[in-house]
VEXDREN-2710 file (C-alpha; in Angstrom, 1 decimal):
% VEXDREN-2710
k/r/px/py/pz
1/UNK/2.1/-12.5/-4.4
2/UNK/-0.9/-9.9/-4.0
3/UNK/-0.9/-8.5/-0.5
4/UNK/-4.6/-7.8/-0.2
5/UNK/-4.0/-7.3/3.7
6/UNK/-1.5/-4.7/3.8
7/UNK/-3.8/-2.0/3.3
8/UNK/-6.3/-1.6/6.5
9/UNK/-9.6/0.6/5.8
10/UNK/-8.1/1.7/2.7
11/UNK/-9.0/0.6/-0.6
12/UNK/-9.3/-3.1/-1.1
13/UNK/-6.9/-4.1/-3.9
14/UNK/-9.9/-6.1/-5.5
15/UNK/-12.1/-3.3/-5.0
16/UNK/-9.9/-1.0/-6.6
17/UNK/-9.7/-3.7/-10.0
18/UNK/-13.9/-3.7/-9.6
19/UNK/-13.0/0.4/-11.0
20/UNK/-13.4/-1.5/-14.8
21/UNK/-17.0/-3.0/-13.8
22/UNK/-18.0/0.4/-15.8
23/UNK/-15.5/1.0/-18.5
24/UNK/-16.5/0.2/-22.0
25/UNK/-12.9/-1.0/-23.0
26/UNK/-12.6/-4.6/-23.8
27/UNK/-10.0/-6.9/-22.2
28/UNK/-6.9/-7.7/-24.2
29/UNK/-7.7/-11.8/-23.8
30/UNK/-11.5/-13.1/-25.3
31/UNK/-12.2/-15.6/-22.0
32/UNK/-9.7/-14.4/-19.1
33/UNK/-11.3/-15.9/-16.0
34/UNK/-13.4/-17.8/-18.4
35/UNK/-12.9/-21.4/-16.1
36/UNK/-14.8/-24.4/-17.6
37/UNK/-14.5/-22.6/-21.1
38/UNK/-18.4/-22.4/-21.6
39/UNK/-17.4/-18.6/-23.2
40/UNK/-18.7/-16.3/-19.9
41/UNK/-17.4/-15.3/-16.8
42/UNK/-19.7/-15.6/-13.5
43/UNK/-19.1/-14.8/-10.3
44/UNK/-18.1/-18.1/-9.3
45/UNK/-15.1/-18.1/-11.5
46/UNK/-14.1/-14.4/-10.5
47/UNK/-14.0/-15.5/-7.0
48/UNK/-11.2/-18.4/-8.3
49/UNK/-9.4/-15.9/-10.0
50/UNK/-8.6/-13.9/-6.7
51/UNK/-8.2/-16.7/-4.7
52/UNK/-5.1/-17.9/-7.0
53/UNK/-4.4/-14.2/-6.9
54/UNK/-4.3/-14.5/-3.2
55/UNK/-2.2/-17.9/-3.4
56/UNK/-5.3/-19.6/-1.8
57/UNK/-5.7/-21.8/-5.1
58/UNK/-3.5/-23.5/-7.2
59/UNK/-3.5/-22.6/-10.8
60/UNK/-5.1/-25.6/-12.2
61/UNK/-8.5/-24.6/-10.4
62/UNK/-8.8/-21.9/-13.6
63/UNK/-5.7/-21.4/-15.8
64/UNK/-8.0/-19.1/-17.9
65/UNK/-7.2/-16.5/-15.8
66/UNK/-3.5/-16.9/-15.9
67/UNK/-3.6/-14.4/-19.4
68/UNK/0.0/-14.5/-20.1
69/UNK/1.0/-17.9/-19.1
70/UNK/3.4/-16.7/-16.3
71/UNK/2.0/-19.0/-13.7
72/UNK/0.3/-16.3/-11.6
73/UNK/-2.5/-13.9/-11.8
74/UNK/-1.8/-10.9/-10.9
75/UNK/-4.0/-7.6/-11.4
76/UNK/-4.0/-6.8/-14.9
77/UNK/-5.4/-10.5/-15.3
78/UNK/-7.8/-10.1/-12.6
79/UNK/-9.5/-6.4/-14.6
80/UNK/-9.7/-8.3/-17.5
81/UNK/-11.2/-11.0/-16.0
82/UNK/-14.2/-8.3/-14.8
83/UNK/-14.7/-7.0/-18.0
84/UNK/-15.3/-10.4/-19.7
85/UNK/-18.1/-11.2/-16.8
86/UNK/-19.6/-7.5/-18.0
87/UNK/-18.9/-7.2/-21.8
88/UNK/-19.1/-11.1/-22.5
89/UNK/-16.3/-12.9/-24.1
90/UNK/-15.7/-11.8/-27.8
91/UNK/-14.6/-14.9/-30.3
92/UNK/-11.3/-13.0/-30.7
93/UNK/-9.4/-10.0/-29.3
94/UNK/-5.5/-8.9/-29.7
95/UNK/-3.9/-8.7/-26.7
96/UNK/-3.0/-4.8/-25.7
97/UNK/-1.4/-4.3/-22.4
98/UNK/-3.2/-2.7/-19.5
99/UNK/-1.6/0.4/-18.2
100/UNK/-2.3/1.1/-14.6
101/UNK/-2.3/4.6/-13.0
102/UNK/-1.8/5.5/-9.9
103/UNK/-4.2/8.8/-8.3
104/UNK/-2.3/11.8/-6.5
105/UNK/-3.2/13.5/-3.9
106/UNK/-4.3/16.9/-4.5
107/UNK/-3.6/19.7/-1.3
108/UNK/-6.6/21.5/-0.8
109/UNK/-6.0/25.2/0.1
110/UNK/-7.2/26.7/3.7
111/UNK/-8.8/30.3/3.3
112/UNK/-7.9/32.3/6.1
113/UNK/-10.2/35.0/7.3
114/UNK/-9.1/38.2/8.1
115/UNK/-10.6/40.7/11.1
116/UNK/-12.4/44.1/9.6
117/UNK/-12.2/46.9/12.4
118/UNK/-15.6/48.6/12.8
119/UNK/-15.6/52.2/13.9
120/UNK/-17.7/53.0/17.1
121/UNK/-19.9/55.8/18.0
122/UNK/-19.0/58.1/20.7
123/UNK/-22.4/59.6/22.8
124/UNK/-21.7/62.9/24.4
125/UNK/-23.9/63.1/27.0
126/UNK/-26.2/66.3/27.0
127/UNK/-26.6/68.7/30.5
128/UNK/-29.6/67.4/32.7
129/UNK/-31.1/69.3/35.4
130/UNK/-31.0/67.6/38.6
131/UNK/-33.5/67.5/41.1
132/UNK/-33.1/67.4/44.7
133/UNK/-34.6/64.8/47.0
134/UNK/-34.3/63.0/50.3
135/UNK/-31.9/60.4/49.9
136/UNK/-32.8/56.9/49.1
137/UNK/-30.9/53.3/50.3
138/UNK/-31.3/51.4/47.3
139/UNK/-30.9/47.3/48.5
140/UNK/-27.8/45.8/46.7
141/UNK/-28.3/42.1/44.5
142/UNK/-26.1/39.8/45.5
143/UNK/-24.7/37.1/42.8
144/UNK/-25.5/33.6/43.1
145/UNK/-22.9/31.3/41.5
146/UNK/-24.0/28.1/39.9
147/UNK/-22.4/24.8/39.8
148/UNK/-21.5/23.3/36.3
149/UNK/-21.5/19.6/36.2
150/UNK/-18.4/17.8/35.4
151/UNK/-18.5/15.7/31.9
152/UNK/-16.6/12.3/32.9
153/UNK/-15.0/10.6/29.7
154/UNK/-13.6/6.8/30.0
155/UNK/-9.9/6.2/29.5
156/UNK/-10.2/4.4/26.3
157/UNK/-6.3/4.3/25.6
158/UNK/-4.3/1.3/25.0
159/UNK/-3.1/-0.9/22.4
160/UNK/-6.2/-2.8/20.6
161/UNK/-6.1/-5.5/17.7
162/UNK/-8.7/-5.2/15.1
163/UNK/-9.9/-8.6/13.6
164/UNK/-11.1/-9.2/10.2
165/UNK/-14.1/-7.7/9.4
166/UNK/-17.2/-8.6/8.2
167/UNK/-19.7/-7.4/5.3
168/UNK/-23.2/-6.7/6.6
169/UNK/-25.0/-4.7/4.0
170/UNK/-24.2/-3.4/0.5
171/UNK/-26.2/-0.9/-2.0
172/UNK/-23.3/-1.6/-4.3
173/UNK/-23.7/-4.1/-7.5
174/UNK/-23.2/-7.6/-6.4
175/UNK/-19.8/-8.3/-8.1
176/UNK/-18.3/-5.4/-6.2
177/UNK/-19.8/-6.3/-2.6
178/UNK/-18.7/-10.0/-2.8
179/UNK/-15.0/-8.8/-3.9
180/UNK/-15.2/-6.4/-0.8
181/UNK/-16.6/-8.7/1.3
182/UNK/-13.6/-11.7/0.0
183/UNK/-11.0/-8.8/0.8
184/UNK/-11.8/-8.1/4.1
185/UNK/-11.8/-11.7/5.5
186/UNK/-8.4/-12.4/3.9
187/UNK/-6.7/-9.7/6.4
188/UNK/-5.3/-10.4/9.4
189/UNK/-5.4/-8.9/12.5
190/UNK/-4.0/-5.0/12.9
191/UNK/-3.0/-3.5/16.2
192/UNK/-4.4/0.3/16.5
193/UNK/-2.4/2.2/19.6
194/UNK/-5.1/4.6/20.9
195/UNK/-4.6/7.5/23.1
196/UNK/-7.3/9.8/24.6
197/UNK/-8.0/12.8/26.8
198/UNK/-11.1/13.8/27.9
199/UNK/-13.5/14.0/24.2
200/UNK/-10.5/13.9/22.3
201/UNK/-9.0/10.4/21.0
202/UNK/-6.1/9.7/18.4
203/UNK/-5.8/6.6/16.8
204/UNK/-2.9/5.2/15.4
205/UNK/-3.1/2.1/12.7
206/UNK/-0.8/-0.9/11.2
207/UNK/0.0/1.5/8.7
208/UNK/1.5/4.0/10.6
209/UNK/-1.4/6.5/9.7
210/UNK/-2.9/9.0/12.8
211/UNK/-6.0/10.0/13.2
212/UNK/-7.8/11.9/15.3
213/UNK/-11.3/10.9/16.7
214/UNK/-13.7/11.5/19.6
215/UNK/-15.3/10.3/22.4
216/UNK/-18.6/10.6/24.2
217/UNK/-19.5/10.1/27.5
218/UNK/-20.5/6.2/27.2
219/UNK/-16.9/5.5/25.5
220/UNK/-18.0/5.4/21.8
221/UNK/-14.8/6.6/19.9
222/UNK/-15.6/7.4/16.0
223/UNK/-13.0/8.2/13.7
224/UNK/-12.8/9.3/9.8
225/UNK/-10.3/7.3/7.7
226/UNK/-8.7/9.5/5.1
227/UNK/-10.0/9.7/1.7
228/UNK/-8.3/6.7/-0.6
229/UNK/-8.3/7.6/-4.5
230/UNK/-7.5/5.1/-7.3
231/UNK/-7.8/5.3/-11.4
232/UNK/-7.8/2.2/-13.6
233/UNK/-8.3/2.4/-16.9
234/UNK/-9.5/5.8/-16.8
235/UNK/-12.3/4.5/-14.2
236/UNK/-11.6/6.7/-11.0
237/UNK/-12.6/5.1/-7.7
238/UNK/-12.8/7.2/-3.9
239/UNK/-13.1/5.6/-0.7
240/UNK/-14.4/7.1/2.2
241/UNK/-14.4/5.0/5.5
242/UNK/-15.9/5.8/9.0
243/UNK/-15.5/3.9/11.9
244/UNK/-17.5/3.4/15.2
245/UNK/-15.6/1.4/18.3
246/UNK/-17.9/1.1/21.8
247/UNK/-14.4/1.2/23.5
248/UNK/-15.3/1.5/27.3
249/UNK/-15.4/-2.1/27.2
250/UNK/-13.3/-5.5/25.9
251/UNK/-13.8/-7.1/24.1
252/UNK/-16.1/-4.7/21.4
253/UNK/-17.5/-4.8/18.2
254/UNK/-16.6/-2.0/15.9
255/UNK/-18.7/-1.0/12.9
256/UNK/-18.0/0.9/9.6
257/UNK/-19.3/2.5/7.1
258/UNK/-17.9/2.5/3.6
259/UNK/-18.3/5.4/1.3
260/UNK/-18.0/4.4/-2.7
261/UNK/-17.7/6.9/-5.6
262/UNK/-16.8/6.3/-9.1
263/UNK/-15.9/8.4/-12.1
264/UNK/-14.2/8.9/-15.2
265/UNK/-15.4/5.9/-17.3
266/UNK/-17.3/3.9/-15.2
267/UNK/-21.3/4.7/-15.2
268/UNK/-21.6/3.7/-12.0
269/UNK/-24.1/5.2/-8.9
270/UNK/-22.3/6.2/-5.8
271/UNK/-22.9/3.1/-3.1
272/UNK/-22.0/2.3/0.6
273/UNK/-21.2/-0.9/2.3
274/UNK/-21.0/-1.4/6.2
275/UNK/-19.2/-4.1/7.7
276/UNK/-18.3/-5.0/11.4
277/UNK/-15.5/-6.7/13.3
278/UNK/-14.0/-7.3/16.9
279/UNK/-11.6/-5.2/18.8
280/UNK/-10.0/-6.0/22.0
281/UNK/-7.9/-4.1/24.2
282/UNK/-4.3/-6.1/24.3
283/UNK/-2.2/-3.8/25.9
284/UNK/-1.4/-0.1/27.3
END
């Protein structure tokens, strides 16, 4: 069974098969995901095809997109489902397999600066006459301290459950946004632990994954997700997430901001999608 909801703000799984939407390879079946056999693929039936992924629909709904004939659909099935709403459905096509590689992270490397000492000049002062006068009292300043105001920052921590989210705008193709959009309904709630101090915050997800974030004065904690990488078919995909949580109350709303970028095969502009979905604090 696909587990579209394990991952939370990293790549959705559909997302990542929506790489292919640019790749100029053909699928190994003619009609994959091709439902009522009319010899396309819409959206309609590409939505079916992740919904039996997803165990939402039983087979019989579109056993076109069950290539091999296991009984399932799994992601190989769903790509070349994609390409055959794209490149159309050719009368024939041997079936090749679909190798699927996985992206590795790559360390980037810190410079560290190093201090140059500067040589200082010396001034030797030169002999002065010095004239004599009547002596002078010379009034002495006195400092004036002032007071610097105190920044208060709510006490945001505590342990909050994210709900699903929803899509609210997309500059990305259609058949991408509406596979996003599927993805992030199907997930179930995820507990963040948060802990802050001050204009510091460090959030803590359902995957185990820290972050750290700050806050301003009215509560607003906004965190980076790390940068998700994926390659299908020689069609690279990065994911860059941002999220915005108006924590000094509960319940909230927290918005995000999805970053898309493709490469490798796919001819594809950059696009970003925001989405939005409840938080409430549930615990300490």
């Amino acid at each position: 069974m696909l587990r579209f909801a394990a991952a939370r703000l990293r790549i959705p799984l559909f997302a990542a098969v929506l790489l292919t939407a640019g790749a100029a390879r053909s699928a190994a079946q003619p009609c994959a995901g091709d439902c009522n056999g009319d010899t396309a693929v819409n959206i309609a039936e590409l939505i079916r095809a992740v919904n039996i992924a997803l165990e939402l629909t039983p087979l019989d709904v579109c056993t076109a997109a069950d290539v091999n004939g296991d009984g399932s659909v799994g992601i190989a099935e769903l790509i070349q489902a994609v390409n055959r709403a794209l490149l159309s459905c050719p009368p024939t096509q041997p079936p090749t397999a679909t190798p699927i590689a996985t992206a590795t992270p790559t360390a980037s490397a810190i410079a560290t600066a190093t201090a140059t000492p500067t040589e200082t000049a010396t001034l030797t002062p030169s002999p002065t006459a010095t004239a004599t006068s009547s002596p002078t009292r010379t009034p002495t300043a006195m400092a004036t301290a002032t007071a610097t105001p105190t920044i208060e920052y709510p006490n945001v921590s505590g342990l909050w459950r994210e709900d699903p989210l929803q899509l609210v705008s997309s500059t990305c193709l259609e058949i991408i946004a509406t596979a996003f959009a599927d993805e992030l309904a199907q997930r179930p709630p995820c507990n963040h632990q948060v802990a802050s101090i001050d204009a510091i915050a460090t959030i803590v997800d359902c995957n185990s994954r820290a972050m750290l974030g700050a806050v301003d004065p009215l509560g607003v904690v906004t965190y980076a997700v790390p940068e998700e990488t994926g390659i299908v078919e020689g069609c690279s995909l990065s994911l860059i997430a941002e999220v915005r949580v108006p924590a000094a109350s509960t319940p909230t709303t927290a918005s995000y901001v999805f970053a898309l970028t493709f490469g490798g095969t796919c001819p594809l502009p950059a696009c970003t999608l925001t989405a939005s979905g409840p938080w409430t604090r549930i615990g300490e």
